[in-house]
C-alpha positions, 0 to 999 in steps of 0.5 A, a space after each residue: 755857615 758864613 759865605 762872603 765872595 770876593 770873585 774878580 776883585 783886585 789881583 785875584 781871579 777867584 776868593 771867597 771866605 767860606 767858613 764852612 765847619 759842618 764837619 768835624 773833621 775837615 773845615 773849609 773856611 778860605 778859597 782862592 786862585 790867582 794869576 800871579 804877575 812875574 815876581 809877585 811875591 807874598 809874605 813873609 806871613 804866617 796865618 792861624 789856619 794851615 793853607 794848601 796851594 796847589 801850582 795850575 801853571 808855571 812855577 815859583 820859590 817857596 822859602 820856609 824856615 831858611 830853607 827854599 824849594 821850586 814848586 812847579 805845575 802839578 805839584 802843591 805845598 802845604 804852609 802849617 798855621 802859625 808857621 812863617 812863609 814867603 812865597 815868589 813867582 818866578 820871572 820867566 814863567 809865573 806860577 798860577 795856583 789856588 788855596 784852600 785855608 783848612 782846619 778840622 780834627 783830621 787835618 794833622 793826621 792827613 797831612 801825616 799820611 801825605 808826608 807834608 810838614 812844616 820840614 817837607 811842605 812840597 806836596 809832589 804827585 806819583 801820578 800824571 793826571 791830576 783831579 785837582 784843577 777841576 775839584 777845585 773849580 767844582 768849589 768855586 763854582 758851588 761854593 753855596 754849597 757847604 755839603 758839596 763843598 766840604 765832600 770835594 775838599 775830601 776829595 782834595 785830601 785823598 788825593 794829597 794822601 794817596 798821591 804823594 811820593 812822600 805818603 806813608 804806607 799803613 802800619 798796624 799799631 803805628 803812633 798815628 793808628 793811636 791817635 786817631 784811636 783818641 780822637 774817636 774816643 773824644 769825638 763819641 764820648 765828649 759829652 760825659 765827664 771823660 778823663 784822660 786817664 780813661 782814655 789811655 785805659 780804652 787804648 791800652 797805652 801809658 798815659 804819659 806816652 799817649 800824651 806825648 804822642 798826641 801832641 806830637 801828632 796834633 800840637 795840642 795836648 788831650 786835654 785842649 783837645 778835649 775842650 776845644 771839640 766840647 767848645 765847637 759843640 757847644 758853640 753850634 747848640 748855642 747858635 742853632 737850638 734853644 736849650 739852656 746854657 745849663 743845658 748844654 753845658 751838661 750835653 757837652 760833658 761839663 756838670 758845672 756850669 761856671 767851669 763850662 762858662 770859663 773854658 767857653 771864654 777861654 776859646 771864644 773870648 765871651 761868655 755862652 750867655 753874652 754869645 747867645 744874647 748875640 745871636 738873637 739880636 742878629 735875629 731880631 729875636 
């Protein structure tokens, strides 16, 4: 957990970097809210990481892929990680809105549910009254918080989801229940030698069909999946126990050692060995 405030600096009311990823499923790692000037215009930027902006006043333009939307108080829109967007307030009546940079295993499956993608990124409520100026204020102001901060995140997420005039309506047996069937299965048995091909049996689906969906849904295929959720365990073993790199290597479903080591540098650039090493120095260990 990292916490680096930035309140009132520059053009921005409000920001921090949180870097809050204590839950699996949502991760909070950037807050901010901002009082835009007229025509105050941001990008054409895309980010590693999805961000949510939710309008608090006023309005603007949003162009995504060639395509312009009108973003108004009230409503919120969604830019997907590694997705190119330009945003501008308007002249007349200047937008104030806050972000929130997001990740987690949950968040292709939320955005699903709400209807929201990189092709309808305008987040519009059925509803009149909206919690979100005060879930968000309730993160600014708690932000040292990490618990608290990450439950109110899944209170803005709920409301996205329940909310949204694009929401889809359970279904038994959609693609998505799949998914999200997958994703549990990893999530419980991530670390044993877990094989996609027992993952399409413990489903019941076609190995093939099951990794296209999968991708489809995440953008990620099972098996990158797979590995970057052993990769976060195994980061989070080698930053806060003092187990063995052997050993938790074996705790996050890698017998061998030097393929643990590879796919660790694969994610995060070094070796568990230089990370840990790292760790300690920072402690004075």
């Amino acid at each position: 957990m990292r916490v680096q405030t930035t309140a009132s600096v520059g053009r921005f009311d409000d920001h921090a970097f949180l870097d809050y990823d204590w839950s699996d499923d949502l991760s909070l790692y950037e807050i901010g809210n901002f009082n835009c000037p007229p025509l105050y215009s941001y990008g054409p930027v895309a980010r590693p990481r999805d961000i949510f902006h939710f309008v608090l006043s006023g309005k603007g333009k949003l162009y995504i892929k060639n395509r312009e939307y009108t973003v108004e108080a009230g409503q919120g829109f969604l830019i997907p990680h590694e997705v190119k967007a330009l945003y501008t307030a308007d002249r007349n009546d200047p937008w104030s809105y806050f972000w929130l940079h997001i990740g987690g295993a949950r968040l292709a499956e939320i955005w699903t549910k709400a209807g929201l993608s990189e092709d309808n990124p305008v987040f519009v409520s059925d509803v009149d009254s909206s919690p979100m100026p005060e879930l968000y204020r309730d993160i600014s102001e708690k932000r040292e918080r990490e618990l608290y901060c990450i439950s109110k995140l899944f209170e803005i997420m709920d409301h996205v989801t329940s909310t949204s005039v694009n929401r889809q309506l359970s279904r038994p047996n959609t693609q998505l229940d799949f998914v999200q069937r997958i994703i549990h299965i990893i999530q419980i048995k991530y670390s044993e030698p877990l094989q996609v091909t027992q993952i399409a049996e413990l489903c019941g689906l076609n190995r093939s069909y099951m990794s296209r969906i999968f991708k489809d849904a995440t953008g990620s295929s099972i098996q990158e999946y797979l590995m970057d959720y052993r990769m976060k365990k195994a980061n989070r073993l080698l930053k806060e126990t003092d187990e063995s790199v052997q050993t938790i290597s074996n705790l996050v479903g890698y017998k061998d050692i030097f393929t643990f080591s590879k796919a660790y540098k694969k994610v995060f650039g070094n070796s568990p060995s230089i990370y840990r090493a790292e760790q300690k120095n920072r402690k004075g260990v």
